[in-house]
C-alpha positions as CSV (number, residue, x, y, z in Angstrom):
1,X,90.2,144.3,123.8
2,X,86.8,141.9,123.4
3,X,86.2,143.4,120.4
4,X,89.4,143.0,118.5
5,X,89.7,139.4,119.7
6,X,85.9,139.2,118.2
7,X,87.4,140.8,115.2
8,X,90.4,138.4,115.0
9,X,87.8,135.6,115.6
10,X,85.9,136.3,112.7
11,X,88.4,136.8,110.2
12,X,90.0,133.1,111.1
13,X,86.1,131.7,110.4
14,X,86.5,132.6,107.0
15,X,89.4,130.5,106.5
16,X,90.3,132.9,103.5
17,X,94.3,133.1,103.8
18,X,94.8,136.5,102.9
19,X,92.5,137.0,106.0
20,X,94.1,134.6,108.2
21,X,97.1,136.6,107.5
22,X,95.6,139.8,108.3
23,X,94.0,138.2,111.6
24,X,98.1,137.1,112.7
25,X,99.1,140.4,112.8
26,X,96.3,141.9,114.8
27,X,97.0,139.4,117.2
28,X,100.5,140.2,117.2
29,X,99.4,143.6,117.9
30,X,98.0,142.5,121.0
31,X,101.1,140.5,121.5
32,X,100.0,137.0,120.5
33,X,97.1,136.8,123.7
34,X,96.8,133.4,125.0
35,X,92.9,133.8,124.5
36,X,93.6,133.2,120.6
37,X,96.2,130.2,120.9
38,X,94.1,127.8,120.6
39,X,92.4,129.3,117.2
40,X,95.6,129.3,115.7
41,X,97.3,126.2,117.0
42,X,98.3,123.7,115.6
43,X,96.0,124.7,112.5
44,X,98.0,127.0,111.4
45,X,101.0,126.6,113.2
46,X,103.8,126.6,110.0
47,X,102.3,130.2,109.8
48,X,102.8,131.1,113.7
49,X,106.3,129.9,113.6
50,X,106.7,132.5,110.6
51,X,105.4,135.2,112.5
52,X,107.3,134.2,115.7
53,X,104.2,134.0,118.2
54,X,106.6,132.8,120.8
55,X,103.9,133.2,123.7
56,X,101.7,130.5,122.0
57,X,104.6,128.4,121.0
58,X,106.2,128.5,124.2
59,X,103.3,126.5,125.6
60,X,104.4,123.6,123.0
61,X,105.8,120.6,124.7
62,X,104.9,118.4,121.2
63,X,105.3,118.9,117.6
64,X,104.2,117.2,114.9
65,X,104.6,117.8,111.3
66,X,103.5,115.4,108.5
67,X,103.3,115.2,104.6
68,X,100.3,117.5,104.7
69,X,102.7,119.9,105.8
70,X,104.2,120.4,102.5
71,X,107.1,121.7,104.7
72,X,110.3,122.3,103.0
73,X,112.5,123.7,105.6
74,X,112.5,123.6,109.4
75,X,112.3,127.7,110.0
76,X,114.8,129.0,112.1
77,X,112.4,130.4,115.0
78,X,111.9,126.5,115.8
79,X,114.9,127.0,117.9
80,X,112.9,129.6,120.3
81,X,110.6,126.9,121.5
82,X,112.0,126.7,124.7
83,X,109.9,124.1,126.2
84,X,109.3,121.5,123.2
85,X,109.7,117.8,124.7
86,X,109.1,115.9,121.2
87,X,109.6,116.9,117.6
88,X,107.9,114.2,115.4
89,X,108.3,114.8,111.7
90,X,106.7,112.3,109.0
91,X,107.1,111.8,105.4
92,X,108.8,115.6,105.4
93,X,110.5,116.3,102.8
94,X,113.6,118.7,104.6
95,X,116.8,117.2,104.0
96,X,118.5,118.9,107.0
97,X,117.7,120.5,110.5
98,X,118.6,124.4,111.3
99,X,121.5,124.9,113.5
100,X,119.1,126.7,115.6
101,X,117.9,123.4,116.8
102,X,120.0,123.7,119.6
103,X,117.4,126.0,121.4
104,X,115.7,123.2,122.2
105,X,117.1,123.0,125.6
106,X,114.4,120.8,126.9
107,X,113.9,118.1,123.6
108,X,113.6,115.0,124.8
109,X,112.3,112.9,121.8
110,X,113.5,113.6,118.1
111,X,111.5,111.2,115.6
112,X,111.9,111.2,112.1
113,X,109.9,108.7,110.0
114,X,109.9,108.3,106.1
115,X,111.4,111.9,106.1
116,X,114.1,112.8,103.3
117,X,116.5,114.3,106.3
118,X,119.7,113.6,105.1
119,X,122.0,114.8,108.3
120,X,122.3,115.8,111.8
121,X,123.7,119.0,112.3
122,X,126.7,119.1,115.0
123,X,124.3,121.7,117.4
124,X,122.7,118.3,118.2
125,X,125.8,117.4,120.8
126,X,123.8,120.7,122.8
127,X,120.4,119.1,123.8
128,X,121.7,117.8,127.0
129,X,118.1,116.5,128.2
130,X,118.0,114.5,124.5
131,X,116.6,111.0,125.7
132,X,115.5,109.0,122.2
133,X,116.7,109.7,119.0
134,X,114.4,107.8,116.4
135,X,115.4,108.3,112.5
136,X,113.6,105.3,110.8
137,X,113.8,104.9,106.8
138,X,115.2,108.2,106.7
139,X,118.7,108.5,104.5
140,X,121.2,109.5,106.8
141,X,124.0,108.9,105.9
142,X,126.9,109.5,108.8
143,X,126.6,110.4,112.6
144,X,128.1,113.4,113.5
145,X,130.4,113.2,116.3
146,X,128.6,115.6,118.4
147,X,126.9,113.0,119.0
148,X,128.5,111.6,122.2
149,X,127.7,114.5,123.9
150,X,124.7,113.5,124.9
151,X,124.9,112.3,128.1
152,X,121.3,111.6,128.7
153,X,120.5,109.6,125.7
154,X,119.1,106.4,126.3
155,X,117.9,105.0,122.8
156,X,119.3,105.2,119.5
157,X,117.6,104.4,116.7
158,X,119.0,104.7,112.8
159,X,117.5,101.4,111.3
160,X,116.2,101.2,107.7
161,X,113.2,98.5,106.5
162,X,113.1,97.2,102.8
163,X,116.4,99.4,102.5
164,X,119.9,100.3,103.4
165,X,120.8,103.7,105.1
166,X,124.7,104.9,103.8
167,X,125.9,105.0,107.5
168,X,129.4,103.3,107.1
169,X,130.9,103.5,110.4
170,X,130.0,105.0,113.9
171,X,132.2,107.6,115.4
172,X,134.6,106.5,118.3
173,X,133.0,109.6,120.2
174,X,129.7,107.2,120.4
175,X,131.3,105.2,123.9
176,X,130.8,108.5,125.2
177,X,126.8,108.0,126.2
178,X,127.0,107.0,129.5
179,X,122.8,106.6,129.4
180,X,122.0,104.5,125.9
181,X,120.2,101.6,126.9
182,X,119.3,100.8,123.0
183,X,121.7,101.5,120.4
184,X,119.5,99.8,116.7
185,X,121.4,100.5,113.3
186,X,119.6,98.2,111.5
187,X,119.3,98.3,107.6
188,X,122.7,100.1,107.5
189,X,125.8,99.8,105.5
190,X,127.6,99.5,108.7
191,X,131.1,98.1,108.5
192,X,132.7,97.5,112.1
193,X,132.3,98.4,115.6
194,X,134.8,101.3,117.2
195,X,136.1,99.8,120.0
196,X,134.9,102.0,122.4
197,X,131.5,100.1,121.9
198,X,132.6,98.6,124.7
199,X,132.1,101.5,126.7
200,X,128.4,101.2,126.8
201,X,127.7,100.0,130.1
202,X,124.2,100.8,130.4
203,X,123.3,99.0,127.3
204,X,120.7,96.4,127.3
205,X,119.7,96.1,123.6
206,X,122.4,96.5,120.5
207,X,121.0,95.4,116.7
208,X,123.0,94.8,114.4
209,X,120.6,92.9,111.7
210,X,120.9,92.8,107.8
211,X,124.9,95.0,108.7
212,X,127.7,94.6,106.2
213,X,129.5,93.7,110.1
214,X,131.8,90.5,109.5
215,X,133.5,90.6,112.7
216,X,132.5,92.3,116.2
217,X,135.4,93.6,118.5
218,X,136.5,91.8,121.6
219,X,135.6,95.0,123.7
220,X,131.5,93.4,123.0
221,X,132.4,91.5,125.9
222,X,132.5,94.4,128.2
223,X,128.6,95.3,127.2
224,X,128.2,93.6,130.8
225,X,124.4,95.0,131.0
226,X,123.5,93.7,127.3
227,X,120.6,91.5,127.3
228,X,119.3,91.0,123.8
229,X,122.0,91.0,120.7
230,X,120.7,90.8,117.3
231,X,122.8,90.0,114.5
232,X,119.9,88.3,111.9
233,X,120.6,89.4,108.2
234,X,124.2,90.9,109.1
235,X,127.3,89.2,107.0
236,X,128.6,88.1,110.1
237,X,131.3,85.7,110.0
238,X,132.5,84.3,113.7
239,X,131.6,85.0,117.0
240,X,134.7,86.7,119.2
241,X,135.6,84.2,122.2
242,X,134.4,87.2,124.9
243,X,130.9,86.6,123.9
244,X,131.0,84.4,126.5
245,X,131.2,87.6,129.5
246,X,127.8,88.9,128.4
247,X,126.1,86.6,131.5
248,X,122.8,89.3,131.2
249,X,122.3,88.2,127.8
250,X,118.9,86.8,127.1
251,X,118.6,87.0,123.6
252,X,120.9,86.2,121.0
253,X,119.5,86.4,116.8
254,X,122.2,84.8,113.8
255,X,119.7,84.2,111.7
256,X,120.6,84.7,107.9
257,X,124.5,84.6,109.0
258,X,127.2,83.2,107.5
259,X,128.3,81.8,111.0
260,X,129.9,78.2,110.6
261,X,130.4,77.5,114.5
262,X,129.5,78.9,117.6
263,X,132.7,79.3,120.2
264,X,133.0,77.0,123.2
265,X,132.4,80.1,125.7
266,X,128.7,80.3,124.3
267,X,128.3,77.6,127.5
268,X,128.8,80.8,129.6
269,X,125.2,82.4,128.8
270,X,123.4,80.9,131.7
271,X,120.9,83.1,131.4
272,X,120.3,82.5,127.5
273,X,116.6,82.1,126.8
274,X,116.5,82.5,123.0
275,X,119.4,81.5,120.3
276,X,118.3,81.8,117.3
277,X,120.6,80.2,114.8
278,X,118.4,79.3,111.7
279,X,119.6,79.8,107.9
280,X,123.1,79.9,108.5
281,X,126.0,77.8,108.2
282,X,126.6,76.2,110.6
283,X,127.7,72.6,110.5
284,X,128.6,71.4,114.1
285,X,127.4,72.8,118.1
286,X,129.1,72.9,120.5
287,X,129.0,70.7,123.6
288,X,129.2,73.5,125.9
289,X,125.6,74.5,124.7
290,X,124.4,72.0,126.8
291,X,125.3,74.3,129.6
292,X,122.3,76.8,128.8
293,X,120.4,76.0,131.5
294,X,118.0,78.5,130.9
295,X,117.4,77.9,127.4
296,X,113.6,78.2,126.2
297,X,113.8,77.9,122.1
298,X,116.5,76.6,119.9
299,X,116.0,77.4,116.3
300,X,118.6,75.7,113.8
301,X,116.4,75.3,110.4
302,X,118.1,75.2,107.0
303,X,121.7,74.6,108.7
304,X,124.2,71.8,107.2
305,X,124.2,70.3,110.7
306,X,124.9,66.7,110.4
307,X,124.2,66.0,114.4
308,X,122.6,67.2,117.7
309,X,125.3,67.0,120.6
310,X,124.1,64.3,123.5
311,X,124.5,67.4,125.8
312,X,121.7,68.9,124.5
313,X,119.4,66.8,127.1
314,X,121.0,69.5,129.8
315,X,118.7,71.8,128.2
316,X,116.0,71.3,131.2
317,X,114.1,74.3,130.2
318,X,114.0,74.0,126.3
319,X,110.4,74.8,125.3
320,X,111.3,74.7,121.5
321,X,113.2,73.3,119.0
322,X,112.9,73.5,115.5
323,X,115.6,71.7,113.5
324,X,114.2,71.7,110.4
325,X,115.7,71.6,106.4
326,X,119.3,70.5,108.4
327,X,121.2,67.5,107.5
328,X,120.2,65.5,110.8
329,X,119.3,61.6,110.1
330,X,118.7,60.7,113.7
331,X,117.6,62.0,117.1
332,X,119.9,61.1,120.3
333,X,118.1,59.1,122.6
334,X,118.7,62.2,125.2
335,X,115.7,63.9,123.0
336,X,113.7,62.1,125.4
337,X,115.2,64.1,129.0
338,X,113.8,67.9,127.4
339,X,110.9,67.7,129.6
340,X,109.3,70.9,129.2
341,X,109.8,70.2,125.4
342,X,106.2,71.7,123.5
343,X,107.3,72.0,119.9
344,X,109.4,69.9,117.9
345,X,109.5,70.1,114.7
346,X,112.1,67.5,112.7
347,X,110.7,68.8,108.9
348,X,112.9,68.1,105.7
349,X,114.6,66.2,107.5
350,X,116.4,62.5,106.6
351,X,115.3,61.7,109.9
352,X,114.4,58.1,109.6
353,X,112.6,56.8,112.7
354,X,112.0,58.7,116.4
355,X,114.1,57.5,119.5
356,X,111.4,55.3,121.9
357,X,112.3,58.4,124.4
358,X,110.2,60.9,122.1
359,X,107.7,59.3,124.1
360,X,108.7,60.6,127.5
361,X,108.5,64.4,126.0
362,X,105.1,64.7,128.4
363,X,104.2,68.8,127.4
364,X,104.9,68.2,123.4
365,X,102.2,70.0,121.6
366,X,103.1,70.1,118.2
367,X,105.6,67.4,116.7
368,X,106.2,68.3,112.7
369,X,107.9,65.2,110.9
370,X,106.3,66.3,107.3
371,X,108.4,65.6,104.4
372,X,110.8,63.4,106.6
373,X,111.7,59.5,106.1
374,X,109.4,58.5,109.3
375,X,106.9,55.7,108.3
376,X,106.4,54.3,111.8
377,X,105.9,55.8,115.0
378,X,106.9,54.3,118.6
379,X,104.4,52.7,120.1
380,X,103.8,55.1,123.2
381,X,103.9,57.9,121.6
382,X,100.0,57.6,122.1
383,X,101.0,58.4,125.8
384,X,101.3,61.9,124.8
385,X,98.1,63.7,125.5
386,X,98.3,67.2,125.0
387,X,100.0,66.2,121.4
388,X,96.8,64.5,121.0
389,X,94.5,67.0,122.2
390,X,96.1,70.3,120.6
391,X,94.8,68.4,117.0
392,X,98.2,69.7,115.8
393,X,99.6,66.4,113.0
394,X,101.5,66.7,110.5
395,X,102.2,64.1,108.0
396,X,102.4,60.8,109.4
397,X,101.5,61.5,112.9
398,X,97.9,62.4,111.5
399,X,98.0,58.8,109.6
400,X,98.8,56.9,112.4
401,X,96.9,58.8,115.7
């Protein structure tokens, strides 16, 4: 036996393929002995698959192919590896998965990357301990309905960058996973939302950025564990009224919207820390935003918004507020209550002069009034220290500090 593993040995250290070859078939022969797995994997593991050296592949709980691979195809015998956890697969250039995959009784992460896979195929809905699926700038283009059989999937990821994937709708069968906490189809040519989004009740994070998604059901209002909704890039249109029922929410991007108004029952986030709301279209708020108490940064840039509600001095925990490129020509005096207030920043702006209360804004760090109509600056504004001390002046406040 020592001297045909010796054998085997030495024909590997030659790296000569027609040798390598030769040296697989000796060791299946000897029925693939563990001693030689590690010669052979993952070096030459495209060629072990081939040969079906299941006792060395059986060991597998990760694989990982890449260009280098010059891999075509998945081979069928990938469906034997019983105890594969993750199969990662990087700038490949196989357009679709065996139906064998469904062997993979014990996959928990499927990864694609920059791959050319163009489908999923419906054996998918078998791999019941399935956790994440992540297929990133890779050109599906539809979601089988298999799909929702996957009861223990808890992230879903089909997002394109610098791109748009051809997914048009999601199949109703997706309220089926009882698990996802992370459902991202960013960078598709997604249309709507099935109803039975609603179903979701585990979800904590849904992204919906740079979406052909005009409109989003009512049933979003039953994502009762949804924390962070992003919606930046999307063509969406209005807000639905049961927005206001997601009281976990803690994050909410319409950035690069064509959003006009926000709905009255946007007052009902109380646990809001971040609206993002810059580049847009919208040209009035609504009082009830006042009523986020837990509000940390407020980003409006680039909107035709004419005024800042008086309610906005409820927002006791506002950390930032940026306001810039909007129609504003005046602060409300209430600026002046935002105590925990650190970054203002008022640029390209007709703002004309800053409310006396600016002064009582005791945290602000960085105040921006470049490009703005200010020529004078209240007097105690020089009260502000840590303004002073973070050397942070733009345009007139350097002038005049």
């Amino acid at each position: 036996m020592e001297a045909q593993l010796d054998k085997i040995r030495q024909l590997i250290g030659t790296q000569n393929e027609a040798n390598i070859e030769l040296a697989l078939q000796l060791a299946k022969g000897l029925e693939f002995p563990m001693e030689l797995k590690d010669e052979f994997i993952p070096k030459y593991l495209l060629k072990c698959l081939e040969v079906e050296a299941i006792p060395w592949l059986n060991s597998l709980k990760k694989l990982a192919f890449g260009r280098d691979d010059q891999l075509k195809t998945l081979p069928d015998t990938i469906g034997r590896l019983a105890y594969l956890e993750t199969l990662e697969c990087s700038k490949t250039n196989f357009t679709e998965l065996p139906s064998t995959i469904n062997g993979l009784k014990n996959l928990k992460v499927l990864d694609f990357n920059r791959a050319a896979l163009m489908s999923l195929p419906p054996e998918i809905g078998q791999l019941n301990h399935l956790q994440q699926i992540r297929l990133i700038n890779t050109p599906i283009q539809a979601i089988p309905k298999e799909i929702g059989q996957l009861q223990n999937l808890q992230s879903l990821i089909i997002k394109a960058y610098q791109m748009y994937l051809e997914i048009t709708m999601l199949p109703p069968e997706i309220g089926q996973l009882a698990s996802l906490e992370e459902l991202d189809l960013s960078g598709t040519l997604l249309q709507s939302l099935p109803s039975e989004i609603g179903q979701l009740k585990q979800l904590k994070i849904l992204n919906l950025g740079r979406t052909k998604i005009k409109t989003l059901p009512p049933e979003i209002g039953q994502l009762n564990s949804l924390e962070s909704l992003l919606l930046g890039g999307s063509a969406l249109e209005v807000l639905p009224t049961t927005i206001g029922t997601l009281t976990n929410l803690r994050e909410l991007y319409l950035n690069f919207t064509q959003i006009k108004t926000l709905p009255s029952e946007i007052g009902q986030l109380t646990r809001l820390e971040h609206l993002s709301l810059y580049n847009a279209h919208a040209q009035t708020l609504a009082p009830q935003l006042g009523q986020l108490s837990q509000l940390k940064s407020l980003y409006l840039l680039n909107n035709p918004l004419d005024e800042l509600p008086p309610e906005i001095a409820q927002l006791t925990q506002l950390e930032k507020l940026n306001v810039a490129g909007t129609n504003l020509k005046y602060l409300p005096p209430e600026i002046g209550q935002l105590k925990k207030l650190e970054s203002l920043s008022l640029k390209n702006t007709a703002i004309a002069e800053l409310p006396p209360t600016i002064a009582d804004l005791t945290r602000l760090k960085e105040l921006d009034i470049s490009n703005t109509a200010i020529r004078k600056l209240p007097k105690k504004i020089g009260h502000l220290i840590k303004l002073e001390d973070s050397g942070v002046y733009h345009s007139i406040v350097k002038e005049n500090s």
